[in-house]
C-alpha positions as a Markdown table, in Angstrom:
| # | Residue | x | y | z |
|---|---|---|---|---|
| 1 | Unk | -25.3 | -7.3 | 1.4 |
| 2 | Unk | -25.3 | -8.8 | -2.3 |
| 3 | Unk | -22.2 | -10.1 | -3.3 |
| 4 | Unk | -21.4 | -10.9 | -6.9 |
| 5 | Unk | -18.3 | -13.6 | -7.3 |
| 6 | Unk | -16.5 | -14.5 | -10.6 |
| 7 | Unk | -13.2 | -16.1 | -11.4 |
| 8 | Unk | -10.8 | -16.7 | -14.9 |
| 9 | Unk | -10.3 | -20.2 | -14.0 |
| 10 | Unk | -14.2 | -21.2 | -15.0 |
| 11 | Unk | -17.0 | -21.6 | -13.4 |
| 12 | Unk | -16.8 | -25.2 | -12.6 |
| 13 | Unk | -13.2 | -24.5 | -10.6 |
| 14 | Unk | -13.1 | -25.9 | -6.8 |
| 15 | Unk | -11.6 | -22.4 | -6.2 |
| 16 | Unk | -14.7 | -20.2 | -6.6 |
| 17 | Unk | -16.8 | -22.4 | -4.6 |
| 18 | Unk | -14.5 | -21.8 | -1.2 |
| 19 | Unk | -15.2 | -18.7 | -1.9 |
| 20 | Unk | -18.9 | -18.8 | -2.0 |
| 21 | Unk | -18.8 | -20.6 | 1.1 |
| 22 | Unk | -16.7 | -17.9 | 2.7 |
| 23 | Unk | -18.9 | -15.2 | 1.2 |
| 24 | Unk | -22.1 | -16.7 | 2.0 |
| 25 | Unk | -21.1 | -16.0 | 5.8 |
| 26 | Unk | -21.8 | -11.9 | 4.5 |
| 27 | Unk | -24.6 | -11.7 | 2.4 |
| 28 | Unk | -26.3 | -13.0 | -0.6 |
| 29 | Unk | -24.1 | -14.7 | -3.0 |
| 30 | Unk | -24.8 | -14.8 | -6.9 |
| 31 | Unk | -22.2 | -16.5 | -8.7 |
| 32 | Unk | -21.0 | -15.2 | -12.6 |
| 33 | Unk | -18.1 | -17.1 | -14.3 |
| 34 | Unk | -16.5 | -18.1 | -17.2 |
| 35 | Unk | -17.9 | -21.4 | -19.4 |
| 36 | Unk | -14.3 | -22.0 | -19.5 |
| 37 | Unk | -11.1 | -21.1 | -18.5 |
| 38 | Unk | -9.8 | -17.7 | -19.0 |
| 39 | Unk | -6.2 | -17.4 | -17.1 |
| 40 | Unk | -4.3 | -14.4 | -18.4 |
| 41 | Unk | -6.5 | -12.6 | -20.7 |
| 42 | Unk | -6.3 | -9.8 | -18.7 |
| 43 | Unk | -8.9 | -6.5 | -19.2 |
| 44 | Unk | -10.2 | -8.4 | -22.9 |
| 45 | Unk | -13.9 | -7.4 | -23.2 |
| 46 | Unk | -15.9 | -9.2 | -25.8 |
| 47 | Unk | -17.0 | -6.7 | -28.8 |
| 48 | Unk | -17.3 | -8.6 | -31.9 |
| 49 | Unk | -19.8 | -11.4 | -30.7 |
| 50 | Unk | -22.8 | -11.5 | -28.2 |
| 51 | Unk | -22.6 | -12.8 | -25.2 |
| 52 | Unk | -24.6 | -16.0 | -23.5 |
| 53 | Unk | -25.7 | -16.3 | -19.7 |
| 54 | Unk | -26.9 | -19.9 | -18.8 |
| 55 | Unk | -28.2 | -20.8 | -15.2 |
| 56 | Unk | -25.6 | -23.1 | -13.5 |
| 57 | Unk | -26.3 | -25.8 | -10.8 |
| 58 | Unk | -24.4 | -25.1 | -8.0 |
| 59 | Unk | -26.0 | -26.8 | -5.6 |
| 60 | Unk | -27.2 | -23.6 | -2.8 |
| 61 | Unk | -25.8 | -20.8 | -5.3 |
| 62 | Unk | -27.6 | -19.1 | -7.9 |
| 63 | Unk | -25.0 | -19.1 | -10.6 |
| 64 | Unk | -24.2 | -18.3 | -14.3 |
| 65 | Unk | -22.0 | -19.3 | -16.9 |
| 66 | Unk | -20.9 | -16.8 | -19.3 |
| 67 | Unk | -19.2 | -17.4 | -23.0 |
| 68 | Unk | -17.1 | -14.8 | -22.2 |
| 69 | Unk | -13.8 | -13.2 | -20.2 |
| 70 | Unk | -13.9 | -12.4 | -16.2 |
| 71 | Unk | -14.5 | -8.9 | -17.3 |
| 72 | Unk | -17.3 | -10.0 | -19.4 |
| 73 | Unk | -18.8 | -11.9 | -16.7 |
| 74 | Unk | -18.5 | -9.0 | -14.0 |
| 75 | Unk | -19.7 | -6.3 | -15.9 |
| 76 | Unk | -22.9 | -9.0 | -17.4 |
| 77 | Unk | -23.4 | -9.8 | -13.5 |
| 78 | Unk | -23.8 | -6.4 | -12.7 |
| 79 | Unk | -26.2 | -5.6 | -15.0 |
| 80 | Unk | -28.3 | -8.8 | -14.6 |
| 81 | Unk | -28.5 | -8.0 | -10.8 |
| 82 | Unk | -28.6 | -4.2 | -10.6 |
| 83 | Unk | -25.4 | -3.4 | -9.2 |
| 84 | Unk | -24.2 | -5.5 | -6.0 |
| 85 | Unk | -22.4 | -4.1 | -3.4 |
| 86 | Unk | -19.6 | -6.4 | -3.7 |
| 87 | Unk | -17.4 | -8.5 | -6.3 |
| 88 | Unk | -15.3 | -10.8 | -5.5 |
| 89 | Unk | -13.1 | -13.2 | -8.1 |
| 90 | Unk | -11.3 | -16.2 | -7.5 |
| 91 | Unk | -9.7 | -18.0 | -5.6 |
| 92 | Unk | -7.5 | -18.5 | -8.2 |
| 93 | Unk | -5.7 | -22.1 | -8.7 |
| 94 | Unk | -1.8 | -19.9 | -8.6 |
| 95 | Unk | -0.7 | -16.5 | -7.8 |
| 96 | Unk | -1.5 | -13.6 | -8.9 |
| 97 | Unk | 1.9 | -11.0 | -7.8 |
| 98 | Unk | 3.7 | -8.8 | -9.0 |
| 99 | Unk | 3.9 | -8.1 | -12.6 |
| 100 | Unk | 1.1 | -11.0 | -12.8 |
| 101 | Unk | -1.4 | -8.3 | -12.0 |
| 102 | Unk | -1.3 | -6.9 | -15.7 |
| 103 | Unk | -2.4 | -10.1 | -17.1 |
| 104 | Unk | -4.4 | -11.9 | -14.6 |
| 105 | Unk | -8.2 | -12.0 | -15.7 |
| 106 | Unk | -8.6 | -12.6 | -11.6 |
| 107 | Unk | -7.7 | -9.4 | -11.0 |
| 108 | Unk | -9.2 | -7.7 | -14.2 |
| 109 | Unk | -12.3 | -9.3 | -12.7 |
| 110 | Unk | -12.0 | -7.0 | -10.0 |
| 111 | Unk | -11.2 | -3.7 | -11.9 |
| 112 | Unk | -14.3 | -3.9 | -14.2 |
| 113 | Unk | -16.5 | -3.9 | -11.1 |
| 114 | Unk | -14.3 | -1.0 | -9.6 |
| 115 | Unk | -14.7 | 0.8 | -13.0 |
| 116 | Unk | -18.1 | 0.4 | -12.6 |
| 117 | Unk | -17.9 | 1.8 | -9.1 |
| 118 | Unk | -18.3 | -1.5 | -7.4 |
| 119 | Unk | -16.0 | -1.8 | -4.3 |
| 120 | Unk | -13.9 | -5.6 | -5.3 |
| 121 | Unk | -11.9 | -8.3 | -4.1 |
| 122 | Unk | -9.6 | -10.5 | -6.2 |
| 123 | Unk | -8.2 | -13.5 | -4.3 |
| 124 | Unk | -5.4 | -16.4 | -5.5 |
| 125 | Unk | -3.3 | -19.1 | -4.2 |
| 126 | Unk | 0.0 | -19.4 | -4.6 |
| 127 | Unk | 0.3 | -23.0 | -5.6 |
| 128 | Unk | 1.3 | -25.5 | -9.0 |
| 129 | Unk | -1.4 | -27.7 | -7.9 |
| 130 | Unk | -4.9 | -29.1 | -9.5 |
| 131 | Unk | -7.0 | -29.3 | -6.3 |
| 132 | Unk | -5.3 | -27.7 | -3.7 |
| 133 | Unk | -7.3 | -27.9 | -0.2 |
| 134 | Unk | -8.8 | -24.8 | 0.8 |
| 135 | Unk | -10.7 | -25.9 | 3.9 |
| 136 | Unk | -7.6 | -24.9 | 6.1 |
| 137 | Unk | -7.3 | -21.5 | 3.8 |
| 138 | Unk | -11.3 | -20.3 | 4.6 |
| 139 | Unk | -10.7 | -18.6 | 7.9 |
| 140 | Unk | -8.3 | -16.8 | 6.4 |
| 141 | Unk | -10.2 | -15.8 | 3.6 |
| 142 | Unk | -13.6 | -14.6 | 5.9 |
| 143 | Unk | -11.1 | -12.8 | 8.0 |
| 144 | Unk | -9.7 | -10.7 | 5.3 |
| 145 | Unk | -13.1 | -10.0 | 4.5 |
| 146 | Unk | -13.9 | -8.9 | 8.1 |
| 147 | Unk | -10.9 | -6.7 | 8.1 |
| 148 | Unk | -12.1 | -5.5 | 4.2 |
| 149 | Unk | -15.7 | -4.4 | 5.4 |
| 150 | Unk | -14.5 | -3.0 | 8.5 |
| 151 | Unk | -12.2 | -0.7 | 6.2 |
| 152 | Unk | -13.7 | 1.9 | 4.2 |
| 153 | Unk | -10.7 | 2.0 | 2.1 |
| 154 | Unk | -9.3 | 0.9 | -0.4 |
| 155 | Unk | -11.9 | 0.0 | -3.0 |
| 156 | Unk | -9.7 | -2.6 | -5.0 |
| 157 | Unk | -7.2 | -5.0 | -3.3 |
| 158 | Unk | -5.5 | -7.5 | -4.7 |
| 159 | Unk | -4.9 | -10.8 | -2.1 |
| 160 | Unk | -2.7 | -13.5 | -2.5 |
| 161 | Unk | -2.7 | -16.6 | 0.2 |
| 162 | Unk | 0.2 | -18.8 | 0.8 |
| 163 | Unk | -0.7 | -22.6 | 1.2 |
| 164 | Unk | 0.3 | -22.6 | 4.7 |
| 165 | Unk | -0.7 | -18.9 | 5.8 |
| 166 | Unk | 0.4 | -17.6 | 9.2 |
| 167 | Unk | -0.6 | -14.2 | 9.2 |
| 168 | Unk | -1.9 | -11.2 | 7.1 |
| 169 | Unk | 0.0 | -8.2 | 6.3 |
| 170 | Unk | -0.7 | -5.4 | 4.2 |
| 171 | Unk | 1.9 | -4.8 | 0.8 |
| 172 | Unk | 3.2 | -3.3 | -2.3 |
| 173 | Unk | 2.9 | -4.9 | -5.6 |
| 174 | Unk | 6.8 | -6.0 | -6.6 |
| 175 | Unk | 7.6 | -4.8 | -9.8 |
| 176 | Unk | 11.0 | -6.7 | -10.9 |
| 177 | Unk | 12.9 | -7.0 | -13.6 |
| 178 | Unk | 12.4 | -10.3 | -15.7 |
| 179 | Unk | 14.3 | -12.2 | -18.3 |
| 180 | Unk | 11.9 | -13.6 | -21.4 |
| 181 | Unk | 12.4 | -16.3 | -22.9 |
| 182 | Unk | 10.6 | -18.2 | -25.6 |
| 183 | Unk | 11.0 | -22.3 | -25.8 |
| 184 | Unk | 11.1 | -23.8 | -28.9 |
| 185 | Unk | 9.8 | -27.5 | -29.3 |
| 186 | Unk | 7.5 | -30.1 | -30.8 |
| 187 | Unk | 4.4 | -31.8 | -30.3 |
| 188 | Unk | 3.6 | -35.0 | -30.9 |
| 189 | Unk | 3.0 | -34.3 | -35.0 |
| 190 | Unk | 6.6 | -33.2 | -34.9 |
| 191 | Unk | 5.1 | -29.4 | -35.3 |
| 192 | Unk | 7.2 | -26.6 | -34.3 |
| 193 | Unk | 5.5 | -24.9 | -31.0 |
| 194 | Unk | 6.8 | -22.3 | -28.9 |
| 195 | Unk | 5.9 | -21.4 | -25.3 |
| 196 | Unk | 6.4 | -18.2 | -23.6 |
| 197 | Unk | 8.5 | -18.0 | -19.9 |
| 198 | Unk | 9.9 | -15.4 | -17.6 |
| 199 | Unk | 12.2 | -15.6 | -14.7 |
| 200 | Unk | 12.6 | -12.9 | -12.5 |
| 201 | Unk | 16.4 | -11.4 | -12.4 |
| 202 | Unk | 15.7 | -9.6 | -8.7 |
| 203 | Unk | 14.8 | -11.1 | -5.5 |
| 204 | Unk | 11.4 | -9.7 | -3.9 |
| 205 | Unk | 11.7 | -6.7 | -1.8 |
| 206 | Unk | 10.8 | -6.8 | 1.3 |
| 207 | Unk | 7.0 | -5.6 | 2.2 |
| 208 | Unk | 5.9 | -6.4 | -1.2 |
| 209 | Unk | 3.5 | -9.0 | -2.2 |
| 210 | Unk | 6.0 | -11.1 | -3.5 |
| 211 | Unk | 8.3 | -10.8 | -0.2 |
| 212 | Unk | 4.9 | -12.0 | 2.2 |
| 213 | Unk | 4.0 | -14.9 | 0.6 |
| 214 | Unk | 7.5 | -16.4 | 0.4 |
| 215 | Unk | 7.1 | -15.5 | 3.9 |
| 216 | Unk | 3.7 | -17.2 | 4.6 |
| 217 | Unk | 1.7 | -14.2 | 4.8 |
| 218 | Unk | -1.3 | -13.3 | 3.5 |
| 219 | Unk | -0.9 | -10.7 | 1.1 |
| 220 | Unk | -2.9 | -7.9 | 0.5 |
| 221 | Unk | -2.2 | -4.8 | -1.9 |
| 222 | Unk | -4.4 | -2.0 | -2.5 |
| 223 | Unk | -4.5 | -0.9 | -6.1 |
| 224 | Unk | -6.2 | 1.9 | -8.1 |
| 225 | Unk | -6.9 | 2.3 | -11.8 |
| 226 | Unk | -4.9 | 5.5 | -12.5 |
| 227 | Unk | -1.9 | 4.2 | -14.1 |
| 228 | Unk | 0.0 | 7.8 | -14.4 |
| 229 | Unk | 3.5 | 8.9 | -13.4 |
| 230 | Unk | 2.3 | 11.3 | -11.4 |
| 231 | Unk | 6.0 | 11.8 | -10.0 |
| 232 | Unk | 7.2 | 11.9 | -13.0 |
| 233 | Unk | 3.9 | 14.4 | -14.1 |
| 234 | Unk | 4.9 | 17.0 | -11.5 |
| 235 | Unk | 8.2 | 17.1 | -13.2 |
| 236 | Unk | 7.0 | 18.3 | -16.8 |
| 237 | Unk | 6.1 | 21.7 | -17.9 |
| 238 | Unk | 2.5 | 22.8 | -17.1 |
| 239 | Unk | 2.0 | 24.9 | -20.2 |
| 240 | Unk | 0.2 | 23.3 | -23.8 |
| 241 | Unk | 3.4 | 22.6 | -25.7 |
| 242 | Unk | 4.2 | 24.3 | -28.5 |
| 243 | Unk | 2.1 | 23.3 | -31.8 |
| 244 | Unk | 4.3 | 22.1 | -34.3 |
């Protein structure tokens, strides 16, 4: 089995090499990440500039840095190696729940490789800090993986790991409602700044992503790329509307 890994949080992150390890236990691992960090830029694809790939020592892993977002990466990495049969991105240094999913580039880096008709993996950690130890968090990881491979579906599954897991269980993304808030202050120039926040109003519900990792399990939530109301769909006239 090839298996292609990228990450948002740049190559160089202590997260995407647990990864390797763990993935190296399946197949042959290629590594394709981002020069630099790229949390939150979601789906971006770069249009306007080309792209570079530069060989990256990483020690037992052939790898790649890329000028570019996760999406850029994948969908490069694919190319370059002629479609593997596996992506995975992350581990991501933080979690990636809920309404996180629509910004994270962890998880965008797994829906380009399922556009492309790759079967993918994102993975995060739910944690504030810098280097986090993911020695204890690797047999979790390779056994969501066996339990993955044994499972011919879902093709795109979000996981997020607590830093103390205890189990795995499978969830539902929690959609909540949040309260934004902008923060107004000043750097050290005395220049205004302003930095974006939001709080969630709702507690998690329970058997959602959110709800298993405040409960130290592993959480893992199938996702698909059709975004349409189809409940809501069913409930609208079938006919061509009337031309105005």
């Amino acid at each position: 089995m090839r298996i292609l890994i990228s990450n948002d949080d740049g190559i160089f992150s202590p997260g995407i090499r647990a990864l390797a390890d763990v993935a190296a236990h399946f197949g042959d691992v290629r590594i394709v990440a981002p020069d630099m960090e790229q949390s939150a830029k979601s789906h971006a694809v770069t249009i306007h500039r080309p792209l570079r790939y530069h060989a990256t020592d990483m020690g037992d892993f052939k790898a790649f840095r890329v000028n570019g977002t996760p999406a850029d990466c994948v969908a490069l990495g694919l190319y370059r190696w002629d479609k593997p049969d596996l992506v995975l991105s992350g581990i991501n240094l933080g979690s990636n729940l809920g309404n996180e999913i629509w910004h994270s580039g962890t998880v965008a880096a797994a829906k380009q490789a399922s556009l492309l008709g790759v079967r993918a993996v994102a993975f995060s950690l739910a944690t504030e800090g810098d280097s986090p130890d993911f020695e204890p968090l690797k047999p979790y990881v390779e056994r969501v993986l066996i339990h993955l491979l044994e499972t011919p579906t879902p093709r795109l599954v979000n996981v997020n790991l607590p830093p103390e897991p205890e189990g795995i269980q499978w969830t539902f993304q929690s959609v909540r409602a949040y309260e934004g808030k902008v923060v107004e202050g000043c750097d050290p120039l005395g220049r205004d700044h302003f930095w974006f926040v939001a709080e969630p109003t709702t507690r998690p519900e329970k058997g959602s992503d959110r709800w298993a990792v405040s409960n130290n399990m592993v959480a893992l939530t199938p996702l698909h790329l059709d975004v349409s109301d189809h409940e809501l769909l069913n409930t609208l006239p079938k006919e061509p509307l009337q031309n105005m």
